[in-house]
N, C-alpha and C positions, 0 to 999 in steps of 0.2 A: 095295364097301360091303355088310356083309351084314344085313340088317333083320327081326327075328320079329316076325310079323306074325299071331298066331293069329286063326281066326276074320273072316277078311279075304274080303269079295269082290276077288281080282283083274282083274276089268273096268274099276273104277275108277279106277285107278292114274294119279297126275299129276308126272311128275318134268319140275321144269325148272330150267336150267345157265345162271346170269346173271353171270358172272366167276368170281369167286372161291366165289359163295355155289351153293350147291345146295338147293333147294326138293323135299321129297316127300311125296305126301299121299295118303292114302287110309282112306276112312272107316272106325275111329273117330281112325286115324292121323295127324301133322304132324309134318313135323320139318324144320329151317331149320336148314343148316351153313356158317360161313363159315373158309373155308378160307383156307390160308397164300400161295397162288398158284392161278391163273385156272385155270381145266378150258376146253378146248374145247365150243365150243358144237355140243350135240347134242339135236334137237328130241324124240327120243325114242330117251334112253340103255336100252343095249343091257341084259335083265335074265332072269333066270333063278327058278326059284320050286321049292323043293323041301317037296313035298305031306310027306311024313316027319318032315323037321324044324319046318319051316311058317316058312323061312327065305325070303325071297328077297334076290337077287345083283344088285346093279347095279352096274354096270361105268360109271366116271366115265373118259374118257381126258384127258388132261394137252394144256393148250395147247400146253407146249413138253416135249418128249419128254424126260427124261432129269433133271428138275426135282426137287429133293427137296421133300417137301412135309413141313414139322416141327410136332410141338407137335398130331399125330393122335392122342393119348394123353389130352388134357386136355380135358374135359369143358364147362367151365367158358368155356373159354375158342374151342371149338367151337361151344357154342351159344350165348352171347351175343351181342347183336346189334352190329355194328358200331358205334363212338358216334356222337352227332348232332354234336357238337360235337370240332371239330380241335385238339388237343394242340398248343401251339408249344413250338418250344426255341428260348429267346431267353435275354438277358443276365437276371443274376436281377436288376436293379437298374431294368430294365425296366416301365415302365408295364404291360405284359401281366402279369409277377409280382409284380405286388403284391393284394394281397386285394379280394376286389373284394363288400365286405358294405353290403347294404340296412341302413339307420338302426334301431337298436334301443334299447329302453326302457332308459335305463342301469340304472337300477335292476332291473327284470326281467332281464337281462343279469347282474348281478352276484347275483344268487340262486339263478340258475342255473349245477349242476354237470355238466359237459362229460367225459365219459370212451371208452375204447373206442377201439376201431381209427378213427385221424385223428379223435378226438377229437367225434365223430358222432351219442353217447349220452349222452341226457338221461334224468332222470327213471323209468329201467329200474327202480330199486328202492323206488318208489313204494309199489305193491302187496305188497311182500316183505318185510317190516321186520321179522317176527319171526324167521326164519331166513338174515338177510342178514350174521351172523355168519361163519356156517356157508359162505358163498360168499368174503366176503371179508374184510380185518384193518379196513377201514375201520368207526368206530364208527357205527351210527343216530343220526340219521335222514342217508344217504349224501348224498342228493339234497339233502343243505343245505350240504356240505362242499365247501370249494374246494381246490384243486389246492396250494394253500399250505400249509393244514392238512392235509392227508392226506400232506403231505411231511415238514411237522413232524412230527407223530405217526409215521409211520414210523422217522426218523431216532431219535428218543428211544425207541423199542420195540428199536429196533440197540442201542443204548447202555447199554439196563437189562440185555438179553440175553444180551449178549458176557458172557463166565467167561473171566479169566486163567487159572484154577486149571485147564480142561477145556480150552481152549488149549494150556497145556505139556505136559498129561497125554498130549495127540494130537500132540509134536513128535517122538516117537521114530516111524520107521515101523516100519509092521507087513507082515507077510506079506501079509494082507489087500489093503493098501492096494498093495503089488506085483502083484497080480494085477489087482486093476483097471489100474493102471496100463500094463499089460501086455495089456488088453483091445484086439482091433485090429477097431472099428464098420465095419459093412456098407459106409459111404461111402468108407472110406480108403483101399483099394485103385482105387475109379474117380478118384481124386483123383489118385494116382499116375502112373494111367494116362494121364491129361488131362494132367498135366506134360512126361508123354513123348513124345505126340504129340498135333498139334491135329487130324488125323482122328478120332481116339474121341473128343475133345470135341462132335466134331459127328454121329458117329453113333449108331447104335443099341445100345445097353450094355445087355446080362442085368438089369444092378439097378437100371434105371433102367424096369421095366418094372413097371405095376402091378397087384397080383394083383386077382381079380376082387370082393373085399370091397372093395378103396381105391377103384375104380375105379367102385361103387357106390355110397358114402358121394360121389364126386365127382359122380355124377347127381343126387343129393340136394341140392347145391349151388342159389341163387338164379340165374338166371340175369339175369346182371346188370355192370357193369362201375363202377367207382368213378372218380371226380373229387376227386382227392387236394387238399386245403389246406396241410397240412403235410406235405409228402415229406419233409423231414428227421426228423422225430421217428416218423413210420411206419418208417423204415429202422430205424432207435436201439430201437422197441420190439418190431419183425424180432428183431433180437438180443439183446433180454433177456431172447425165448421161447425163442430158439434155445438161448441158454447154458443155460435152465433143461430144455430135453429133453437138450442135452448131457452136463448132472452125469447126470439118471435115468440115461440110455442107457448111460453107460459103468459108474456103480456096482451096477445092475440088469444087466450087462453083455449087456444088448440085451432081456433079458425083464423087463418092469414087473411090480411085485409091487404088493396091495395099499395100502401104505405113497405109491406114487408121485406119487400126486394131491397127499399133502401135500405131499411134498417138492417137485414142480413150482410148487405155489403159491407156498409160503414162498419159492424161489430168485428169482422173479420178482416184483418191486415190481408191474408191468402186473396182473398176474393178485390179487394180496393187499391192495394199498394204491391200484390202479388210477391210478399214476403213471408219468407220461410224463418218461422224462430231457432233461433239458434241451441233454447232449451226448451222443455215441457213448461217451467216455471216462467218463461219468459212469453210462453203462446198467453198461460193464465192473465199474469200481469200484463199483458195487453187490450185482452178482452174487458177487465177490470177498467181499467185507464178509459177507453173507449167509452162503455157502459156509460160512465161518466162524463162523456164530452159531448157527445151527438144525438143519443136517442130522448123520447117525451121522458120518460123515466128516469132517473138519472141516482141513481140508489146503491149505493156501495154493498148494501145487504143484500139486494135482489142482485146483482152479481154475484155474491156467495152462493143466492137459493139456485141460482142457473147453473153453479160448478159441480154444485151437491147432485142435481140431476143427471148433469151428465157424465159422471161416476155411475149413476142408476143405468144409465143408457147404454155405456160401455161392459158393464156387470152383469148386464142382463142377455147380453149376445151377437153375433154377427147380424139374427135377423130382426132385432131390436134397431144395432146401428142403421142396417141395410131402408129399414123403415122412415127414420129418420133423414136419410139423405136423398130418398126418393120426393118426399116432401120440400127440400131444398131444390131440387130441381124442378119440382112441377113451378113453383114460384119465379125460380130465375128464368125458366122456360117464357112466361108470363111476359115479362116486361123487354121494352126495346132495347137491343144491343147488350144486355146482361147476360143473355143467353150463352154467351159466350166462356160464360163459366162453367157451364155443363160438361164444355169441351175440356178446357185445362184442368178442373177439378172433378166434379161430379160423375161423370160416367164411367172415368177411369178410377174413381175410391168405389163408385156400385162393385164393380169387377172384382177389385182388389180383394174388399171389405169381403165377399162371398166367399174367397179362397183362405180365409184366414181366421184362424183356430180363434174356439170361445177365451181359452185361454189367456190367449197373446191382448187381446181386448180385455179384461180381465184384471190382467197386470199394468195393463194402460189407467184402467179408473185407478188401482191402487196407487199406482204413483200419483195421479191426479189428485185423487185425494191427501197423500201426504205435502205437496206442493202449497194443500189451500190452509195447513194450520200452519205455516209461516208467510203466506201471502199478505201482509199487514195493509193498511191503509197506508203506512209512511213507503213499505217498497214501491208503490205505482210510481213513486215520485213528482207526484202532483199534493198541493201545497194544503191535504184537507185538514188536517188534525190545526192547523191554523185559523182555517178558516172556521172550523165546527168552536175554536177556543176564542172568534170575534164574534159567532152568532150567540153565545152565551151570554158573556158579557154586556150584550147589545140587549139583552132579554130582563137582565138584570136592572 
């Protein structure tokens, strides 16, 4: 463990080893880690101190020798405190999972609009009403608007927006649209490789390492752990941010340009109209619809090629995801008043995504994946198989 410690009297030094967690402190210094597996108990771990760097080394040895210890990379999830309260995995039909909410004013209850990561965020745009445009598609005053209306309004914003005419115009491919196509993202290769063998899934991969900018934006983090209410619709808006860095990523073919913030917002209901889909299949068909309405590309296939990714992106791990939504934030970070998403989504999915097993992401692509071989062109409910059966004719 290597610690810069400038300006440190070293007399003072107090490390001590209680399982898993490791305790070190020295004034004006603290710092509390809980670790993946137990350290050997050492009443005063072995350390080193280099006057040059103004580093010093402490040396933790492993209860059991030969132990991998995972998830030394994540910040978040290092330093938050173990919870007080124990997670069950029980039946969902379960008196434990069922909601478990103190009596509230129904009326007060029903005036109030609920948004953001597990639905957590009240009244955020209280204070913001004259630039809360500019953040998101939902009309003022936000904070009076429910989950119903901002869906309607959404869907009828889809419906005036879609162009047949710019539809068929985008049905020929173009060169363009081959090159992205043909664009092969940073994760698809570890993906690959995790197919091939289930040792790199578990070990340590070049691109799964974080440069030292991410790795700081993750010290930045709250340190803190979440008590999910709705883990389904957490997962569902998992992947409506994901599919919306997946169009950037691949039509920016890895480097954001200006333009990106819009495009991220508009692909994303979460981020524009701060809608939570009701199904996994319904975040898809969204994302799809959208693809189609708003951004320069407008390609029903290249919405496929971006579902297909992030199936890759979820398959491949928490620090895959984690990767990807760091990048989402540097960008909404960027732009005026967007930034605001960092607060209701982003920082608290960094958090989230760090505490949450390869697994459970895992079984999120698989379902993903099975969603997109009945995702038809006719479910988006927008009029193409029409429009593709006038451009023909018209050809003819």
């Amino acid at each position: 463990l290597l610690l810069h410690l400038p300006h440190a009297k070293l007399s003072d030094i107090e490390g001590v080893v209680d399982g898993a967690q490791f305790t070190f402190y020295l004034k004006p210094y603290f710092l509390r880690l809980h670790l993946s597996h137990p350290l050997a108990h050492d009443p005063a771990p072995a350390s080193q101190f280099c006057l040059e760097s103004e580093t010093l080394t402490v040396t933790l040895p492993k209860l059991t020798p030969g132990t991998v210890f995972t998830d030394l990379d994540l910040p978040s999830k290092l330093l938050a405190p173990p919870p007080l309260i124990e997670e069950l995995t029980t039946d969902e039909n379960s008196v434990v999972n069922q909601p478990q909410l103190l009596p509230q004013d129904p009326d007060l209850q029903a005036e109030t609009a609920y948004y953001g990561f597990d639905q957590q965020f009240s009244h955020f745009f209280t204070n913001m009403q004259e630039y809360s445009l500019e953040c998101v598609d939902v009309p003022p005053p936000i904070d009076s608007s429910t989950a119903q209306s901002r869906n309607e309004l959404r869907v009828k914003e889809e419906q005036e927006r879609f162009s047949l005419e710019e539809y068929m115009m985008d049905l020929t491919p173009s060169e363009e649209l081959s090159e992205i196509l043909a664009f092969v993202p940073w994760y698809r290769p570890l993906w690959k490789r995790k197919q091939q063998s289930v040792e790199t899934a578990t070990g340590c991969d070049p691109i799964l390492e974080f440069t030292e900018g991410e790795t700081a934006t993750l010290l930045t983090l709250p340190r803190k752990q979440y008590f999910i209410q709705h883990t389904q619709q957490v997962r569902w808006v998992l992947a409506d941010l994901l599919l919306a860095y997946g169009y950037d990523h691949l039509t920016t073919m890895g480097d954001p340009t200006c333009e990106s913030h819009w495009t991220i917002k508009k692909l994303s209901p979460a981020l524009s109209w701060l809608h939570t889909p009701s199904s996994l299949r319904e975040a898809l068909l969204n994302f799809y619809r959208r693809v189609l309405i708003f951004p320069l590309h407008r390609h029903f296939k290249l919405g496929q090629r971006v579902a297909k990714d992030v199936v890759m992106m979820l398959q491949s791990g928490p620090k895959v995801v984690v990767r990807a939504l760091l990048v989402l934030k540097h960008v909404l970070d960027r732009a005026e008043a967007v930034y605001v998403h960092t607060k209701l989504f982003l920082d608290p999915y960094l958090i989230w995504v760090q505490h949450t097993s390869a697994t459970e992401l895992h079984e999120l692509g698989g379902q993903l994946l099975t969603e997109m071989r009945t995702a038809s062109k006719r479910a988006t409910g927008l009029p193409l198989e029409q429009a593709e059966e006038a451009a023909l004719q018209s050809s003819v």
